[in-house]
Structure formats: structure tokens, C-alpha cells
Wavefront OBJ file of the C-alpha trace (Angstrom):
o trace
v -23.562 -34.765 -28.924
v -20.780 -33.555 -31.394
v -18.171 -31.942 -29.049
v -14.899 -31.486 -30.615
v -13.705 -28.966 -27.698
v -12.982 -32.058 -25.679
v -9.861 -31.760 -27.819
v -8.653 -29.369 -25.000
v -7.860 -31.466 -22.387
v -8.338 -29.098 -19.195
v -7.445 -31.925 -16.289
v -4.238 -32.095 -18.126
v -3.205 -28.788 -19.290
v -3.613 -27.282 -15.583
v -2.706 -30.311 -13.659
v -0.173 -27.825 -12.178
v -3.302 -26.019 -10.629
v -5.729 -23.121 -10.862
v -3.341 -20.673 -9.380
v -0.528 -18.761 -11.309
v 1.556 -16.907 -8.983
v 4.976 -15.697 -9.637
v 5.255 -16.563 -13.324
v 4.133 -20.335 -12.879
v 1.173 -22.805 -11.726
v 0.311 -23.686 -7.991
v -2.419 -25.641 -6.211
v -4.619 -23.661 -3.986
v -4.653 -24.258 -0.539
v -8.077 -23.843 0.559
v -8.372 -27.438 1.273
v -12.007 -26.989 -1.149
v -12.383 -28.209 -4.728
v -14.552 -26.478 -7.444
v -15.394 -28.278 -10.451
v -15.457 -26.691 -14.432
v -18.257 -27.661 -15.764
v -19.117 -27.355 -19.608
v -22.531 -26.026 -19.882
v -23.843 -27.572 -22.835
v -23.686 -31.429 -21.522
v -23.101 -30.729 -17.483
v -19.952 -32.838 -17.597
v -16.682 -31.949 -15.331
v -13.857 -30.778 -16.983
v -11.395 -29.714 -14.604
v -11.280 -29.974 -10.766
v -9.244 -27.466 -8.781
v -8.563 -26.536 -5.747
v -9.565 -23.277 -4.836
v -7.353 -20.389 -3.289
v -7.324 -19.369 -0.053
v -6.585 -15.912 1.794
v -2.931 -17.299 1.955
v -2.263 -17.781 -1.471
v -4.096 -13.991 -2.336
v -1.525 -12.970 -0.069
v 1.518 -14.941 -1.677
v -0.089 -13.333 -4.890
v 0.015 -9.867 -4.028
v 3.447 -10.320 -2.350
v 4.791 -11.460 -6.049
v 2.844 -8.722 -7.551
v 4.454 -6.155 -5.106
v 7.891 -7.921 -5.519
v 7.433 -7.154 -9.160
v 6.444 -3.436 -9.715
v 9.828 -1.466 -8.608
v 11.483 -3.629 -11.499
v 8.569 -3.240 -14.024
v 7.341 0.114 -13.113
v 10.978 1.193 -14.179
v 10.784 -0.013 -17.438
v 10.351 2.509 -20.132
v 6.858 3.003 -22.182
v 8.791 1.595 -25.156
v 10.045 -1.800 -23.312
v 6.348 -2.491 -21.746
v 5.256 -1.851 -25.583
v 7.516 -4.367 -26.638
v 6.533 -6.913 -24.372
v 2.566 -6.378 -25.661
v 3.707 -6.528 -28.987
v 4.924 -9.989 -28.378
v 2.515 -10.707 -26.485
v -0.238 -10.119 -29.148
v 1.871 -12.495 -31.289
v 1.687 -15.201 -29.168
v -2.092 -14.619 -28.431
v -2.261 -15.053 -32.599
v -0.387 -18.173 -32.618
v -2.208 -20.383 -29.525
v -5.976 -18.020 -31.423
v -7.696 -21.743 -31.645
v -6.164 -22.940 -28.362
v -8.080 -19.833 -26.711
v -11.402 -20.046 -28.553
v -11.667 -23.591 -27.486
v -11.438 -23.361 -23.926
v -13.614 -20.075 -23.650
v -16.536 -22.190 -25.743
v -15.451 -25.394 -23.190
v -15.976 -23.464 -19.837
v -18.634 -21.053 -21.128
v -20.854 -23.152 -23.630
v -20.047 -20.188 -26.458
v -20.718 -21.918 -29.807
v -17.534 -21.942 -31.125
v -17.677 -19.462 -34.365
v -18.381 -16.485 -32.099
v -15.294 -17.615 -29.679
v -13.561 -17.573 -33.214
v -14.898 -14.398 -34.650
v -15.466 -12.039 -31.890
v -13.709 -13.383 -27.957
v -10.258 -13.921 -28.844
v -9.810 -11.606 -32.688
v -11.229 -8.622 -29.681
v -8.181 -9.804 -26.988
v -5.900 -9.622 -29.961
v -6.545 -6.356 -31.159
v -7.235 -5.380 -27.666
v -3.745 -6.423 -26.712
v -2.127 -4.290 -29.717
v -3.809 -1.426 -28.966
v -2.747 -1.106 -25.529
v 0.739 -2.162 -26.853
v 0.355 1.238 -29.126
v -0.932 3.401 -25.933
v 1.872 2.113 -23.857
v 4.183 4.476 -25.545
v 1.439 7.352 -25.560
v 0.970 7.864 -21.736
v 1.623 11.888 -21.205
v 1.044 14.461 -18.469
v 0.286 18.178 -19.375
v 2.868 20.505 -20.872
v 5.059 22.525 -18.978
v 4.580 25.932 -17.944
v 5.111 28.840 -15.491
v 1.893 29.315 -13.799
v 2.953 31.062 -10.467
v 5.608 33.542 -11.014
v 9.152 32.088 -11.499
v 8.282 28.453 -11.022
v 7.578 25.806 -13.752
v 4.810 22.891 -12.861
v 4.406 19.946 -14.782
v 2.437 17.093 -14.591
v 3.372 13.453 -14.360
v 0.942 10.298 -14.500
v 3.267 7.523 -13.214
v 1.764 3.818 -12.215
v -0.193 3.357 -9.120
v 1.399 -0.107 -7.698
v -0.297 -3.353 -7.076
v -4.052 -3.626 -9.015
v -6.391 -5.918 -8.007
v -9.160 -6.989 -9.915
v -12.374 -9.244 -10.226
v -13.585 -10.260 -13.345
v -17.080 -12.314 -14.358
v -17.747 -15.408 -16.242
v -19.828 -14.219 -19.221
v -16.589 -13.024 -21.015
v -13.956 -14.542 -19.157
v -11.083 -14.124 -21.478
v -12.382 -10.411 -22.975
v -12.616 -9.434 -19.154
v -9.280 -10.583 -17.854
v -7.690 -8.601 -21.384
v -9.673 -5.568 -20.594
v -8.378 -5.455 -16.925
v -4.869 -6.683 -17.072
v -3.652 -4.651 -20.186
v -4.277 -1.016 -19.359
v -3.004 -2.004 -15.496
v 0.502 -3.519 -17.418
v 0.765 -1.195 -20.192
v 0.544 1.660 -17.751
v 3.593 0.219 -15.576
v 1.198 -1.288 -12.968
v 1.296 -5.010 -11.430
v -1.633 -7.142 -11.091
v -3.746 -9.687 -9.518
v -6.811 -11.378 -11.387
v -9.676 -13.195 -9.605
v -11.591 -14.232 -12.271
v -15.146 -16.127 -11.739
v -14.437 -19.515 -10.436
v -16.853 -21.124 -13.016
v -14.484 -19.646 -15.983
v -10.526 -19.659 -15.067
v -9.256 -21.567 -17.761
v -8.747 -18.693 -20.132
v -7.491 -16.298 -17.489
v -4.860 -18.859 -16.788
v -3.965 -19.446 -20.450
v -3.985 -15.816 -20.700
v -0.710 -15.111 -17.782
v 0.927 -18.051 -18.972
v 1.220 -16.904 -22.703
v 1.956 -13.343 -21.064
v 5.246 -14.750 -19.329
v 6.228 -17.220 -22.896
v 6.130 -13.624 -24.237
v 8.704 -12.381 -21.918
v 6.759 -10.364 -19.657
v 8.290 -10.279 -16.293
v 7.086 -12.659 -13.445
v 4.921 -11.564 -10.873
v 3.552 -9.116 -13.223
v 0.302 -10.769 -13.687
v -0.866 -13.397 -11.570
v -4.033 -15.170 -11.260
v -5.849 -16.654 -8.190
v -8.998 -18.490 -8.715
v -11.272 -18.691 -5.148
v -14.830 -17.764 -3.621
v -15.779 -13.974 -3.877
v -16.378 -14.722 -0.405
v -13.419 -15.431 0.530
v -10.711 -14.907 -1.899
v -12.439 -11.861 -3.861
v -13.230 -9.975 -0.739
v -9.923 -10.572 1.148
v -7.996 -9.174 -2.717
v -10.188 -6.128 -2.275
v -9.499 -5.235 0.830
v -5.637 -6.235 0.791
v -3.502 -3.534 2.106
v -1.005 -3.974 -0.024
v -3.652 -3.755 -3.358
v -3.442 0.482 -4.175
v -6.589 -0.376 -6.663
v -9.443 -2.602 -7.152
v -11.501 -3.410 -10.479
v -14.492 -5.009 -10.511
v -16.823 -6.376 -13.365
v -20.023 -8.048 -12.456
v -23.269 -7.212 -10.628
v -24.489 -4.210 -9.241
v -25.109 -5.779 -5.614
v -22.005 -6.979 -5.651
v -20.693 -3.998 -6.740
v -21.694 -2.152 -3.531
v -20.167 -4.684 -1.701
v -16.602 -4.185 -3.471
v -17.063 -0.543 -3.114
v -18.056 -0.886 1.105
v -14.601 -2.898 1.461
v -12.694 -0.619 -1.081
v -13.400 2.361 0.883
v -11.625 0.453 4.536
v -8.053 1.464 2.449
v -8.751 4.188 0.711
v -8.127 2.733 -2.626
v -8.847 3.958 -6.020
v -11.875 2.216 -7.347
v -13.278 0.873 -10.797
v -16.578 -0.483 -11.593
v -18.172 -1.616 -14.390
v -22.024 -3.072 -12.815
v -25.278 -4.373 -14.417
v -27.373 -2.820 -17.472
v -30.814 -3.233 -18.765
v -29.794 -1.666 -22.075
v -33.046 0.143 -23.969
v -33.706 -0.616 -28.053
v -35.537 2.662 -29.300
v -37.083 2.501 -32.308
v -38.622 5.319 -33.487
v -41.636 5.273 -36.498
v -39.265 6.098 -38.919
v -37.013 3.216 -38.860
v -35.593 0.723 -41.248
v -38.472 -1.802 -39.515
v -36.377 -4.428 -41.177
v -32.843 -3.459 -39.835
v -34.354 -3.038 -36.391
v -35.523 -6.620 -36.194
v -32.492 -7.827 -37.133
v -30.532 -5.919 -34.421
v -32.928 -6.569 -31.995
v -32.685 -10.487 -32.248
v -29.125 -10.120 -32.718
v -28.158 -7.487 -29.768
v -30.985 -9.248 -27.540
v -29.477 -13.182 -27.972
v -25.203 -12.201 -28.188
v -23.684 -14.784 -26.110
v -26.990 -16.378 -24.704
v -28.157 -12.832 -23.484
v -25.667 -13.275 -21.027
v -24.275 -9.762 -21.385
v -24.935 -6.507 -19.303
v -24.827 -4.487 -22.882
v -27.267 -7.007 -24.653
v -30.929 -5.096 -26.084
v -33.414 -5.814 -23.334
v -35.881 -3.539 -23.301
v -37.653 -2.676 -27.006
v -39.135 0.343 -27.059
v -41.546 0.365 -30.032
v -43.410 3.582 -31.366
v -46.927 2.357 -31.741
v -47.492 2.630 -35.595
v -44.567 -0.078 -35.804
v -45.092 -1.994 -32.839
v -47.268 -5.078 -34.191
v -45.290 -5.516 -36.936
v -42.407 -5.244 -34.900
v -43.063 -7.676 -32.226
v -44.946 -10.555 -35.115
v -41.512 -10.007 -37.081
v -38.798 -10.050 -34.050
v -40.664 -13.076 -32.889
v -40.662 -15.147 -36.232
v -36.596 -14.497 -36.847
v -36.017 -14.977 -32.836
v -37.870 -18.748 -33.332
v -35.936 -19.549 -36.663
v -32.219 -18.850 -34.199
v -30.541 -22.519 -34.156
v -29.494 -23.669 -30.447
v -27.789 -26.110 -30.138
v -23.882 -27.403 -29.503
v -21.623 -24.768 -29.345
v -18.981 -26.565 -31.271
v -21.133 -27.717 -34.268
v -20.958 -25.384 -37.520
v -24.563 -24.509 -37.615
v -25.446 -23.361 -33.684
v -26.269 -19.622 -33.486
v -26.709 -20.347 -30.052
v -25.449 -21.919 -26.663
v -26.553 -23.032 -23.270
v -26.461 -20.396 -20.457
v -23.463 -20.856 -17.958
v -25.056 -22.872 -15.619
v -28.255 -24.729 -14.840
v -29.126 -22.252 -11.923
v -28.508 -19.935 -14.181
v -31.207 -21.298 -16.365
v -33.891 -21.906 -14.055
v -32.888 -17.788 -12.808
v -34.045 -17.063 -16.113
v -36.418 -19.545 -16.187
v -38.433 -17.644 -13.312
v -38.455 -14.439 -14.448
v -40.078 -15.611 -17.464
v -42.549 -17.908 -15.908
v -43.596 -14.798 -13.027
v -44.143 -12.634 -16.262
v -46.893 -15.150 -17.856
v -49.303 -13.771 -15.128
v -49.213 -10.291 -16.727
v -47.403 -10.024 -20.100
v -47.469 -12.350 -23.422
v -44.540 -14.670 -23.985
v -44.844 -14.456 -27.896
v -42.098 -17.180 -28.452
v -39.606 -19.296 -26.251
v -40.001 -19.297 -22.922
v -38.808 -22.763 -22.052
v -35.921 -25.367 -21.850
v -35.391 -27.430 -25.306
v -35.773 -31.192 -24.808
v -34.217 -34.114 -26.397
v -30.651 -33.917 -26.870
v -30.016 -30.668 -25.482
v -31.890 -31.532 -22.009
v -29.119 -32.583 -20.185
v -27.501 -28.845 -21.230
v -28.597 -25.363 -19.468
v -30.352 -24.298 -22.558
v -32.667 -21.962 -22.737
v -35.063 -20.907 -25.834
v -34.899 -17.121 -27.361
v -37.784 -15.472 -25.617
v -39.999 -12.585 -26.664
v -42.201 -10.907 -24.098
v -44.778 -8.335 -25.107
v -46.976 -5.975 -23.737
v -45.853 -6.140 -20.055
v -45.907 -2.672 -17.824
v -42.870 -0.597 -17.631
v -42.646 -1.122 -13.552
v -42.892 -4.650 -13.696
v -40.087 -6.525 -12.628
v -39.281 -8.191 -16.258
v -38.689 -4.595 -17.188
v -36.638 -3.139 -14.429
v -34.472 -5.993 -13.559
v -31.752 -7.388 -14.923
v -32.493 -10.849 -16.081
v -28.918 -11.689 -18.255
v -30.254 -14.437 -20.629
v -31.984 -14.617 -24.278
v -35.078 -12.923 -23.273
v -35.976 -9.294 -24.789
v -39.201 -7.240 -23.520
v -41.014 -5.136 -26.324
v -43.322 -2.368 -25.029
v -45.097 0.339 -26.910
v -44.700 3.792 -26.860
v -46.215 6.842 -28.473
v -44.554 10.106 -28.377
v -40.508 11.157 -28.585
v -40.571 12.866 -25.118
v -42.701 9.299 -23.746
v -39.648 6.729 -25.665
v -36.951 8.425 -24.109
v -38.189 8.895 -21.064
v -38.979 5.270 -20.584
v -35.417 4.380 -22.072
v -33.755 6.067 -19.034
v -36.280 5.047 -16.600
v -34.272 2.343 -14.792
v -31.461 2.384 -12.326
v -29.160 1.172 -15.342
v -27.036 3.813 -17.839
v -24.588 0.708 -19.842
v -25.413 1.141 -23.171
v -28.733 1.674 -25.253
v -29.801 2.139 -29.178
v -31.840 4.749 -31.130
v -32.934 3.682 -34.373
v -34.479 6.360 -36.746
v -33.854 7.254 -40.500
v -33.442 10.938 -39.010
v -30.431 12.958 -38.069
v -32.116 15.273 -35.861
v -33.739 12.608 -33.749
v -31.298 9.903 -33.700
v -29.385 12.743 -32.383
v -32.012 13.759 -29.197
v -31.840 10.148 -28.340
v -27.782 10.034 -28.298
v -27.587 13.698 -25.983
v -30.417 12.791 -23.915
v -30.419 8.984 -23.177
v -28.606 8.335 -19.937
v -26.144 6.095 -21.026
v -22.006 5.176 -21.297
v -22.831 4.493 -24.922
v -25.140 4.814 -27.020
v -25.243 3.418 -30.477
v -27.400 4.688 -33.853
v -28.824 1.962 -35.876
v -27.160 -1.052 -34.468
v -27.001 -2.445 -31.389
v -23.335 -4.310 -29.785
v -20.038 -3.341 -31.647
v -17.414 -2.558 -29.538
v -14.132 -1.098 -30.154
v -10.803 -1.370 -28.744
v -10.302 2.705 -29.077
v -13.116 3.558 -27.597
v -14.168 3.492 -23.736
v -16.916 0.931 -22.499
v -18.274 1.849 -19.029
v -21.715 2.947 -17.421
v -23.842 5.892 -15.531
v -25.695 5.432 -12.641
v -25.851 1.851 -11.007
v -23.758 0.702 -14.098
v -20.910 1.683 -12.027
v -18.197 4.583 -12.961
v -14.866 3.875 -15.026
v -14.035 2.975 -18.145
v -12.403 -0.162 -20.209
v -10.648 -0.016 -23.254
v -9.764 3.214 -25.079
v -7.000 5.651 -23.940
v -9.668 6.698 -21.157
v -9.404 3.182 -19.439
v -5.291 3.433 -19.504
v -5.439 6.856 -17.717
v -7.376 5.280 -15.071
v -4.513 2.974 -14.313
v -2.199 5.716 -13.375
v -2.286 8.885 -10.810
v -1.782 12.396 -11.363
v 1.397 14.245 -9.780
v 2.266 17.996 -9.746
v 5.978 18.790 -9.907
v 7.268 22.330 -9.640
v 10.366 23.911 -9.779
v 11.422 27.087 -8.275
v 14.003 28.395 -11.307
v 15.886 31.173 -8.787
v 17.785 30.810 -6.180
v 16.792 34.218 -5.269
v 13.358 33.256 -5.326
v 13.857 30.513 -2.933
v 15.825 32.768 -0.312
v 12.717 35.513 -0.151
v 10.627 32.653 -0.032
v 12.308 31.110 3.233
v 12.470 34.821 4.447
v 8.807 35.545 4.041
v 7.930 32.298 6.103
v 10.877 31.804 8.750
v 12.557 35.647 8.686
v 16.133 36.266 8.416
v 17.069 33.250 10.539
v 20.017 30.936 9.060
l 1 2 3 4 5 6 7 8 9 10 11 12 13 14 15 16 17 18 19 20 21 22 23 24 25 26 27 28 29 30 31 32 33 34 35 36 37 38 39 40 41 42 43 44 45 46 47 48 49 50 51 52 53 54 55 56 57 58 59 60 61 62 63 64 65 66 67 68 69 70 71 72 73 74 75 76 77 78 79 80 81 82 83 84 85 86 87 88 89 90 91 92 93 94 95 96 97 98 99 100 101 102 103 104 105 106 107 108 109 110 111 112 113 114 115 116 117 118 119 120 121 122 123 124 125 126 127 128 129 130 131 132 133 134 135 136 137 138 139 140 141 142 143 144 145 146 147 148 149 150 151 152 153 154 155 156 157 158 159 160 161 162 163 164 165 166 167 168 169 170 171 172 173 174 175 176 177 178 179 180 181 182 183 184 185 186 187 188 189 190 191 192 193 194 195 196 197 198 199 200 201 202 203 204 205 206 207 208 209 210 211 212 213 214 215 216 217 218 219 220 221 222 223 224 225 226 227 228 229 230 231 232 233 234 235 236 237 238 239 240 241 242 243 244 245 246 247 248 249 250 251 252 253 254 255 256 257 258 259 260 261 262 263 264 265 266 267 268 269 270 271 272 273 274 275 276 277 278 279 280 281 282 283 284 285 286 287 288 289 290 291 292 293 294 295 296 297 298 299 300 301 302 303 304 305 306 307 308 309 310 311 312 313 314 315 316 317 318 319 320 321 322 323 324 325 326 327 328 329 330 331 332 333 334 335 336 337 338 339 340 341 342 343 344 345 346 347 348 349 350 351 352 353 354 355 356 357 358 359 360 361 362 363 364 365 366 367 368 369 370 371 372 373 374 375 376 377 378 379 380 381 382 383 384 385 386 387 388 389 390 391 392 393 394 395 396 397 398 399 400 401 402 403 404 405 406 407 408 409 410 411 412 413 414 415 416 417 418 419 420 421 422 423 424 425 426 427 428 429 430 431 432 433 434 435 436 437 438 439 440 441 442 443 444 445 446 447 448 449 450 451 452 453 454 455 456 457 458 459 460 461 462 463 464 465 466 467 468 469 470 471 472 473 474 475 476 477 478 479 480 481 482 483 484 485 486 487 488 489 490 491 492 493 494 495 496 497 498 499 500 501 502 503 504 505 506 507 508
């Protein structure tokens, strides 16, 4: 198989370890090894040892060690530092889109073109926001005082991230944490650290401080739940599913720590009778199959009003089988392997269960040949199953999209929010007045018109419901990193003597 992204050398460029703690590489000390494995041929990239609750600690201690000294810097410093940072992101771009379509079988155009361009510009943005952090004006709200209101940094942060977008995850947790004057500590998914740790190490060659960011790579188990319930962590951010979710949130709650979660999503495709039937298709194939499916925004319910819904489901099925899987680092692939064999055969299941009471138009099993050895899986359309079954309600994160019928306005929406889910959906309709229902009235953190996946570094990304609470990106994610404190002055010394009067009497 064609594989040019053995050109990163992982064994090598991390022979220091899978640890970076205090502004440089360490071994873990978990006495356990985890293997890399690139998806697309099953082969070992990197071995690593795996951190243990001693080197979370050692992390958070560097982290801790770090704040007073970084918290003190001034918006303008900290936006400095992110402006160089974004330049050296720009310079090592290939080196980053490489190892993300290495450890997570990406074909390599959309590492190129979407994974590390987004980090980038995700990076300068919160390099821009840095400098725009404010509190509320001053005022006199209680006779001759003045309040104000500071947001100042909240300490040590630590956060969880998954391995569908590794490096886009790690970006979209550390920046707003740094930018806002915060320190942090990273566990990213211990299938995917190799961008994570490329991502510290090009922070610190851009001068940020060490111990700002660190990076420990363990077991949720063990390492994820011990960073979570840390003492010494003032916040935890999670990204992955909702089960686990709960789990975070049950240790979060032992310290009293401000939370953030961004959970599952079984994001709804409307498609109302009036709809370019053409563009629909097209955004359903492409919002349904972005990275493999493997994305808790990805189109996986298609809602369908009926006059539409045959020619709908013939047409999504015929562009779904001409999609080109394949190697993720030759020219042509449109798409790659899942993350993981397991993963596969998850998927795999789902599918297979469903054949006993919906239609698999297309798909629906492993490509052979040359691609056996990989976890591929074919794009899969399912049709005509119920809206309780379980291919429908649960979250199945690879390239399968579920088409259903519907009849009325009031019946489509309703069945859009009818899961525990509220990520992201799509309404697609030529008119205003509808698209517009859909947008006020589906139950969702965002909710797109006539296309399906575009993100933007200005605007928030987070969920209702079981899709968690908080928000990445956007100015909204950056206030989250910060807490709220009232200051007031008492401008008369008069004021303060009548004051001490009224509550001790005329007592020295």
C-alpha cells in the first residue's frame, strides 16, 4: 500500500517519551506500554509507556508552579506568545498533517485542508481575544460605592480530549485555557498523542513559558480519572462520550470544580419538500462520511419529507457508493479507515442488528483485498428503519447515515429533536420562513441552513441536553476559562465611619 506518512518517523521523534511535563519529554512510569497503531494497515508506530497517577501529579505540580508567573503576564504578552505560536504551527503545517493522518488513518488532503489550516486560524484567533478579555463597566450602583467587575484566570485546567480530532481537540482546549492566563494539563486519547505532543513542544519553541502546557498520555482509568479529580486541578474539560461524560462530571463534583463538557450527538438532516434535492444529497453524503463518520456533529439521521424521499434515498445512495476509500495518503482517497478495528466491528454491529428491520441500500460491510488488513468500513445508507430503533437513537460514530420519511413540518421537527442529543443539526428548505422554524425550534447548539459541517473559529461549538453544556471556540469558550469577581469601593471616608457605626456602634 502507498504510505508516504511513514516519512514521520514516530519511534524516533518521541523516543524521549509520551509525556511532556515541564517544557520537555519524559517516559511514563506506569510500568505499561500502549502501542500507536496506524489504522489503515494495523502496523505499530510508536510504543510508549503510559503515565501513571505519579507523573499526573508531577504534571499538575509544573502546571501549578507555572500560573503565578504566567497568570501575571499582561493580555498583550500572552497575545504575543500565540502570535508566535501560530507562526510556528505554519512552518512545521505538513509535519502536523502527517502525523494526525499516521495515528488517525485521515486521508491526508483533509489533514491538509481542514485539521491543521482550523488549529492555525484557531490559534490566531485566540491570539486576537487574548487582548479582548473585559469585565463590565464601572459604576455606582449602591449609593457612594463604585463596583466593577473583573474576570481574572481560574488556575490549573485539566482537560481530556478524544481521538477523532486529536490535534483540533487539544487546540480547542489548550488555547482559550492559555490565552485567558490559565495553566494546563492535556490527557489526550491514548490511541492519538502524537499531535498533542507536537502541539506543547512547538508551544514552548515559540517561547511560551514551561509548565504552561503539559501533556500526559495514560488510561482514562487511571490517569484521566485521577487528572479530574486532582485537588490541585480548579477545572476540568472533557470531550468524548456521553457515558463517560457522567462519569467526569460524578468525580468533578468530589472538588467542587468548574466543569466543561462537550458529549455525544446524533445530529438530524431536515429536508423539507422544497429543497435544492440536489444540494441536499450532496451535503448529506458529505456531512454523513467527514472523517469516516467519526464525528459527534456528522448528519446521521435524514429526515426526508415524503414527496422527496425516494428520490432522495436512490440519489444519496448512488453518490455515497461512487466515495473512493482507500489509503489516506494517496491523492485520490475521499475516505479512510475508522480508528481502530473494534471500532469497526462497533459499527459493524449496529449495521448488521439493523438488517432485521430496516434496508441497508448501500455499504454495509468491510472492503476486501488490499484494504482488509485496514479498519475500513464502506459508506452505508440505511432506509426505512423506525424512529425508536436503536440505529436511530444511538450514537453509532462511523460512515453510516439513516434516512426516514416524514410528512408534515410539525412531524420533521419533532422527530429531529426526538433524541437525548442537541450537537448540531441542518434544515434545508428554499424558504425563509421555514428554514427559520427549524433554526428557533430545533433543540440544538447549532444549527446550520443549507449545509451541513462548517465550523468557525469565531463562533461557539457546544451542545444541549446529553451533548453536554459549554462551549469551544468563539469569545464564549474564552469566558469560560476565567471567573467572575465583584470589586467595590467605598469612595468616603465618611461613608465608611457610619457604616462601622451602624454595625458595631460608637466603639473605637
Amino acid at each position: 500500500m502507498h504510505n508516504p506518512g511513514h516519512r514521520f518517523q514516530a519511534q524516533d521523534r518521541f523516543a524521549g517519551g509520551a509525556q511532556y511535563i515541564g517544557g520537555r519529554l519524559t517516559q511514563g512510569t506506569s510500568g505499561r506500554t500502549h502501542a500507536v497503531v496506524n489504522p489503515a494497515t494495523g502496523e505499530e508506530v510508536y510504543t510508549y509507556e503510559l503515565a501513571s497517577t505519579a507523573d499526573v501529579d508531577a504534571a499538575v505540580a509544573a502546571a501549578r508552579a507555572a500560573f503565578p508567573g504566567w497568570a501575571a503576564t499582561t493580555p498583550g504578552e500572552r497575545s504575543d506568545a500565540l502570535h508566535r505560536f501560530a507562526a510556528v504551527l505554519a512552518e512545521r503545517a505538513e509535519e502536523f498533517a502527517r502525523a494526525e493522518s499516521l495515528q488517525c488513518g485521515k486521508p491526508l488532503k483533509l489533514t491538509r485542508e481542514f485539521d491543521v489550516p482550523g488549529t492555525i486560524d484557531n490559534t490566531a484567533f485566540f491570539a486576537g481575544a487574548a487582548r479582548h478579555l473585559q469585565g463590565q463597566s464601572a459604576g455606582e450602583y449602591s449609593g457612594d460605592h463604585t463596583s466593577y467587575v473583573r474576570r481574572e484566570p481560574i488556575g490549573v485546567v485539566g482537560s481530556i480530549a478524544p481521538w477523532n480530532y486529536p490535534l483540533q481537540m487539544a487546540a480547542w482546549k489548550i488555547l482559550p485555557a492559555i490565552a485567558a492566563g490559565n495553566t494546563i494539563v492535556l490527557k489526550p486519547a491514548e490511541l492519538t498523542p502524537l499531535t498533542s505532543l507536537l502541539f506543547a513542544e512547538a508551544a514552548t519553541h515559540a517561547g511560551i513559558p514551561d509548565g504552561v502546557i503539559n501533556i500526559v498520555t495514560g488510561l482514562g482509568k487511571e490517569a484521566g480519572e485521577h487528572l479530574v479529580g486532582h485537588p490541585d486541578v480548579a477545572m476540568t474539560s472533557f470531550t468524548g462520550s456521553t457515558a463517560v461524560g457522567k462519569r467526569v462530571a460524578e468525580i468533578a463534583t468530589s472538588t467542587v470544580k468548574r466543569l466543561h463538557l462537550e458529549l455525544g450527538g446524533k445530529a438530524p438532516f431536515l429536508v423539507f419538500d422544497d429543497a435544492d434535492l440536489e444540494a441536499a444529497v450532496h451535503g448529506a453524503v458529505a456531512g454523513s462520511l467527514i472523517n469516516t463518520g467519526q464525528d459527534c456533529t456528522a448528519a446521521t439521521r435524514a429526515y426526508v419529507q415524503r414527496p422527496l424521499y425516494d428520490a432522495f434515498v436512490e440519489r444519496t445512495g448512488a453518490l455515497m457508493a461512487s466515495v473512493r476509500v482507500g489509503d489516506p495518503f494517496a491523492p485520490g482517497t475521499d475516505l479512510g479507515p475508522l480508528i481502530s478495528h473494534a471500532q469497526r466491528d462497533r459499527v459493524a454491529g449496529f449495521v448488521d442488528r439493523a438488517r432485521g428491520y430496516a434496508r441497508v441500500v448501500t455499504g454495509g460491510e468491510a472492503p476486501q483485498g488490499e484494504l482488509k488488513s485496514g479498519a475500513y468500513y464502506a459508506p452505508t445508507l440505511v432506509a426505512d428503519a423506525a424512529q425508536d430503533s436503536e440505529i436511530v437513537q444511538a450514537e453509532i460514530f462511523g460512515p453510516v447515515l439513516v434516512v426516514l420519511p416524514f410528512d408534515t413540518d410539525d412531524e420533521g421537527i419533532a422527530l429531529a429533536n426526538d433524541t437525548p442529543y442537541g450537537l448540531a443539526a441542518s434544515a434545508w428548505s428554499r424558504d425563509v420562513y421555514r428554514a427559520n422554524r427549524a433554526t428557533r425550534e430545533i433543540k440544538a447548539g447549532c444549527v446550520w441552513v443549507n449545509d451541513h459541517i462548517p465550523i468557525i473559529s469565531e463562533m461557539p461549538h457546544g451542545g444541549y441536553k446529553a451533548s453536554g453544556f459549554g462551549k469551544d471556540m468563539s469569545a464564549y469558550s474564552f469566558e469560560e476559562y476565567t471567573q467572575v469577581k465583584h470589586v467595590m469601593f467605598d469612595n468616603t471616608a465618611v461613608a465608611r465611619k457610619d457604616w462601622h457605626r451602624t454595625v458595631f456602634g460608637d466603639r473605637p
